[in-house]
VMD Tcl script that draws the C-alpha trace (Angstrom):
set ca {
  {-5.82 51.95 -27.72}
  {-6.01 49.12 -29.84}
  {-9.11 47.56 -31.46}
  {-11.11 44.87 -29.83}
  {-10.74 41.85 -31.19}
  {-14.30 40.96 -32.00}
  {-13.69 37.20 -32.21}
  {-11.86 37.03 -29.04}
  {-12.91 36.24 -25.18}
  {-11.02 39.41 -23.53}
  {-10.27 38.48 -19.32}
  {-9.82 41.62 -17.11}
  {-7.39 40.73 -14.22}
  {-6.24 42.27 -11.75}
  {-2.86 43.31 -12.67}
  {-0.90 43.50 -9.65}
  {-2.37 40.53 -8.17}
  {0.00 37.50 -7.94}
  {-2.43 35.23 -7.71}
  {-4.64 36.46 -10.58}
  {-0.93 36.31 -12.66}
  {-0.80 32.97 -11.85}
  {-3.97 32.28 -13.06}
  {-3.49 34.13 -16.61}
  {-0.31 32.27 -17.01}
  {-2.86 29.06 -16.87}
  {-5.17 30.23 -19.11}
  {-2.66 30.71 -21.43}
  {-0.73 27.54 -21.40}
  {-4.33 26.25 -21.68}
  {-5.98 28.15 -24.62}
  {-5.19 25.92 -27.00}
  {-6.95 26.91 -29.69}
  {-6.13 30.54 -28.58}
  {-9.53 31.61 -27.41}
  {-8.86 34.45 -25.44}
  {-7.42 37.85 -25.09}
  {-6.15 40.20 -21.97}
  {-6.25 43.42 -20.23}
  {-5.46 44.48 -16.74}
  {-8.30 45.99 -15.01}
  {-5.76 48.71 -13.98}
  {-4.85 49.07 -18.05}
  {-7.07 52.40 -19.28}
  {-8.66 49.84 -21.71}
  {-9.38 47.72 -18.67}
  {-11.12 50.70 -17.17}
  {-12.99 51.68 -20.78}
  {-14.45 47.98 -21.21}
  {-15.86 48.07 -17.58}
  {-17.16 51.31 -17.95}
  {-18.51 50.01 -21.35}
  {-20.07 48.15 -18.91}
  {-22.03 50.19 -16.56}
  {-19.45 49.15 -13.61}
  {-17.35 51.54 -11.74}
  {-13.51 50.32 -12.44}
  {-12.65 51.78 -9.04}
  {-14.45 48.88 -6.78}
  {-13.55 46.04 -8.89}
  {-11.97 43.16 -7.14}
  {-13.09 40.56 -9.62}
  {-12.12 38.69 -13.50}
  {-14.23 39.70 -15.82}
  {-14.92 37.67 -18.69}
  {-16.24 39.62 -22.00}
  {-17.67 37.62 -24.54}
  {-17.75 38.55 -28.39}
  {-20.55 40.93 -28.43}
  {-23.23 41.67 -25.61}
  {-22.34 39.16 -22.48}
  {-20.17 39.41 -19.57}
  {-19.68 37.43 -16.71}
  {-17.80 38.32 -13.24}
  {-16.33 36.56 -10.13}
  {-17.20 32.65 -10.02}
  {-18.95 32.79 -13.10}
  {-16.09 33.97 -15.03}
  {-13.81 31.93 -14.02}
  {-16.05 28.77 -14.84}
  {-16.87 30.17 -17.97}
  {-13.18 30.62 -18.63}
  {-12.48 26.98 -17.91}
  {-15.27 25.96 -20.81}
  {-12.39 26.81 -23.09}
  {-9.32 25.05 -21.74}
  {-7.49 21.96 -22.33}
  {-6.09 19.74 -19.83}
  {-8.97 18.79 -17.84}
  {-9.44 22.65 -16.42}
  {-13.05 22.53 -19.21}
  {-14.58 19.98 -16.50}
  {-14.86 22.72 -14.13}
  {-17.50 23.94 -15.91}
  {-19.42 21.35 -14.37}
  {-19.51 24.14 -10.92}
  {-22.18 26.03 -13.01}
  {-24.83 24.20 -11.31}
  {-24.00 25.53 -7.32}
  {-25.79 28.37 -6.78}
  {-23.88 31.40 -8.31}
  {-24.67 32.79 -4.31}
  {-22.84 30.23 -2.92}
  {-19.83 30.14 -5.21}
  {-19.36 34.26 -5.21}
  {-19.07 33.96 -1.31}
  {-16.22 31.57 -1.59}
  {-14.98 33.59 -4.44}
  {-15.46 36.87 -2.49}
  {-13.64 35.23 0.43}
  {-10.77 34.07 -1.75}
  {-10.40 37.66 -3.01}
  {-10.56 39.50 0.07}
  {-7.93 37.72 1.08}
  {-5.75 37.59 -2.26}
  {-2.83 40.19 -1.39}
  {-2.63 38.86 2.13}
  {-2.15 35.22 0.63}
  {-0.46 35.73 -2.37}
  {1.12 38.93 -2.46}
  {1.06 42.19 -4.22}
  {3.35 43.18 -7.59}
  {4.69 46.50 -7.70}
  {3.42 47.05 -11.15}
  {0.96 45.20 -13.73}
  {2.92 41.94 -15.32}
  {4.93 42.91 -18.48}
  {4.40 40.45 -20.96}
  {7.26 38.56 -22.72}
  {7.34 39.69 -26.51}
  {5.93 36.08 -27.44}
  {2.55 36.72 -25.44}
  {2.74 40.23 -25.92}
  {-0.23 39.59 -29.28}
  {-2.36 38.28 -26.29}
  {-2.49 41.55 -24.27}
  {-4.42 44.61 -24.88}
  {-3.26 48.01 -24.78}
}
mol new
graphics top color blue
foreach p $ca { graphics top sphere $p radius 0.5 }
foreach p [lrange $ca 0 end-1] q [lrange $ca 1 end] { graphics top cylinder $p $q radius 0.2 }
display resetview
């Protein structure tokens, strides 16, 4: 496995998720000042980091967000924190933070029930092109 970046925000995805795809292909034409870092949760150092943890990989339906040392954030708070970082208007979203983290994981929740029905299902994780391949973990 490789080494952690330590400077790095690292997103767990779901892999096979077309609609999580979608949004990692965001986040990176949006990282402009190349913030963060990615694993599938399906990847074994997916599973390790939420282990790492104290979550079970195996009933994970959410992004993860790991920040450089002790933090972590999940569902709606992830993917607010996540938008702190990016260019193009996305950083305004941050501005969410302030509905009840309650409220926002139920629409979350509800979006991700509902994800593979929606969106569809990949076969297999996304293979990354060799010029985003430095933004993947493995």
């Amino acid at each position: 496995m490789s080494n952690i970046p330590e400077n790095k925000k690292i997103v767990l995805f779901d892999g096979v998720c077309n609609l999580c795809d979608g949004a990692v292909q965001r986040i990176i034409k949006h990282d402009k000042k190349d913030v963060f870092r990615f694993a599938s949760l399906q990847s074994d150092i997916g599973k390790k980091l939420v282990k790492e943890r104290g979550m079970d990989p195996e009933e994970l339906d959410s992004i993860i967000l790991i920040e450089p040392g002790v933090a972590y954030y999940r569902k709606s708070t992830a993917a607010l924190e996540i938008s702190r970082d990016l260019s193009g208007g996305y950083s305004l979203l941050k501005n969410f933070l302030f509905i009840p983290e309650s409220l926002r994981d139920g629409i979350y929740d509800f979006i991700a029930n509902n994800r593979y029905k929606w969106f569809g299902k990949k076969e297999q994780c996304m293979i990354p092109t060799p010029e985003l391949k430095a933004k993947f973990l493995d």
